[in-house]
C-alpha positions in Angstrom: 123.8 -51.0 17.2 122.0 -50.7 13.9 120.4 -54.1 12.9 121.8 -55.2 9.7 122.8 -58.2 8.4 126.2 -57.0 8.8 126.3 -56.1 12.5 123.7 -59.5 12.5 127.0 -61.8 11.4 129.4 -59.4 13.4 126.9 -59.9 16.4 126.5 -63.9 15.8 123.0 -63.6 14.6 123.3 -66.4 12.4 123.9 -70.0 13.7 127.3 -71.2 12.8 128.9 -74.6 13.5 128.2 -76.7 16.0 129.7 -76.7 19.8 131.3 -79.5 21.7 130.2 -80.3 24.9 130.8 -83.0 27.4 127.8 -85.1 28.6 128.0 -88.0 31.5 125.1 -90.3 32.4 124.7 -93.4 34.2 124.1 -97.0 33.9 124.0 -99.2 36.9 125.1 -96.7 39.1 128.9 -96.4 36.5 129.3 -93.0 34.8 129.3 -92.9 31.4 131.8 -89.8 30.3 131.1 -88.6 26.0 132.0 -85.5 23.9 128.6 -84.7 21.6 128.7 -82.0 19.6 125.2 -79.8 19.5 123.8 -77.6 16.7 122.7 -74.4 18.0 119.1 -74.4 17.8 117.8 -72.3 14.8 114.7 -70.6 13.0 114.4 -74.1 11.2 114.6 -75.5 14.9 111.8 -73.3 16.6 109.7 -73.4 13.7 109.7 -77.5 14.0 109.3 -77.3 17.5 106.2 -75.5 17.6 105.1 -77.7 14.5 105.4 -80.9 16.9 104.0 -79.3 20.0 100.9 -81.5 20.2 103.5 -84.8 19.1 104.9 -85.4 22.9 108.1 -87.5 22.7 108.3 -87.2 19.6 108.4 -83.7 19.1 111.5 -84.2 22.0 113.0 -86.7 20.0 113.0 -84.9 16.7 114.5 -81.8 19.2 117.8 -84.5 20.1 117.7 -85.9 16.8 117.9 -82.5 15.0 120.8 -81.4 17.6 122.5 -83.8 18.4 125.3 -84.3 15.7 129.0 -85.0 14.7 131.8 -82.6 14.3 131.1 -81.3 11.0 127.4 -80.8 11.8 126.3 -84.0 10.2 123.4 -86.1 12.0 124.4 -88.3 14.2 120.4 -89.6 15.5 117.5 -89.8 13.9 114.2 -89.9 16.0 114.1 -93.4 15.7 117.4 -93.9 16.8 116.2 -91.9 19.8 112.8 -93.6 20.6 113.6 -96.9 19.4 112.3 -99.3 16.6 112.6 -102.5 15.8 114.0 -101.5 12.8 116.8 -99.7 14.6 117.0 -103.3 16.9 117.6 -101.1 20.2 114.6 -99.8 22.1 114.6 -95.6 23.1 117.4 -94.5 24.8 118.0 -94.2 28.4 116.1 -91.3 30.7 119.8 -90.2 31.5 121.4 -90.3 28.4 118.3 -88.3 27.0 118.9 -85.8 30.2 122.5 -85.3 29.5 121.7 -84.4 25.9 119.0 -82.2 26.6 121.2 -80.3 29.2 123.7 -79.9 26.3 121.3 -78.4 24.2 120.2 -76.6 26.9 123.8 -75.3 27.8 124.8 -74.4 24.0 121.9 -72.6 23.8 122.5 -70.1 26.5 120.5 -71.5 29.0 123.7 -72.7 31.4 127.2 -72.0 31.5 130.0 -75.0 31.3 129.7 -75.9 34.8 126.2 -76.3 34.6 124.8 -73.2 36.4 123.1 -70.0 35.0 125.6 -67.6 33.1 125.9 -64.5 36.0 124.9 -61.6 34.8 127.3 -58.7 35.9 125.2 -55.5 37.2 126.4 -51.8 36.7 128.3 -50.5 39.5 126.5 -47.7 41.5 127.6 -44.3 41.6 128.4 -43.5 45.7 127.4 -39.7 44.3 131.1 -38.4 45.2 133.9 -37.3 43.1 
């Protein structure tokens, strides 16, 4: 394939809308069951990331926040939502709730399949030399 912005749309170069995912965390040992929606991580995304590499939890907060969002790609989080602020008047959310939206992430971007393992990658068949 000949990289051009045609074959790059054709080829899903581009980052398009976002992907619905189901997430389940737990609070005092009960499941928690949601549908979140993720925006594929972009150039804007990386850039950001590596912008906010010395930043700690924030820089993964503005990583959930920047994700995370509703069906029509709208935010649904900002970083204070995530980390908490009196001004929100909830503290940061909960170590498995952040989890479960960082495997989301995680999963929309390639790293895991639906079931939560690594996509298999199928291997050419060898040739037993006969005809």
């Amino acid at each position: 394939m000949e990289l051009t912005l045609e074959t790059l749309k054709s080829a899903g170069g581009f980052v398009g809308a976002p992907v619905k995912r189901e997430i389940t965390w737990h609070v005092d040992g009960k499941p928690n069951t949601a549908t979140v929606y993720v925006r594929i991580e972009s150039f804007q995304t990386v850039t950001s990331a590596w912008e906010n590499q010395g930043h700690g939890a924030e820089a993964t907060a503005a990583r959930i926040a920047s994700c995370i969002c509703k069906s029509d790609g709208a935010p649904l989080l900002t970083v204070a939502d995530v980390i908490g602020d009196p001004e929100t008047g909830h503290g940061p959310l909960s170590a498995t709730l952040t989890i479960a939206l960082l495997s989301a992430i995680h999963q929309a971007n390639g790293g895991l399949d639906e079931e939560g393992t690594k996509p298999k990658k199928s291997r050419p068949k060898k040739s037993s030399g006969t005809t």
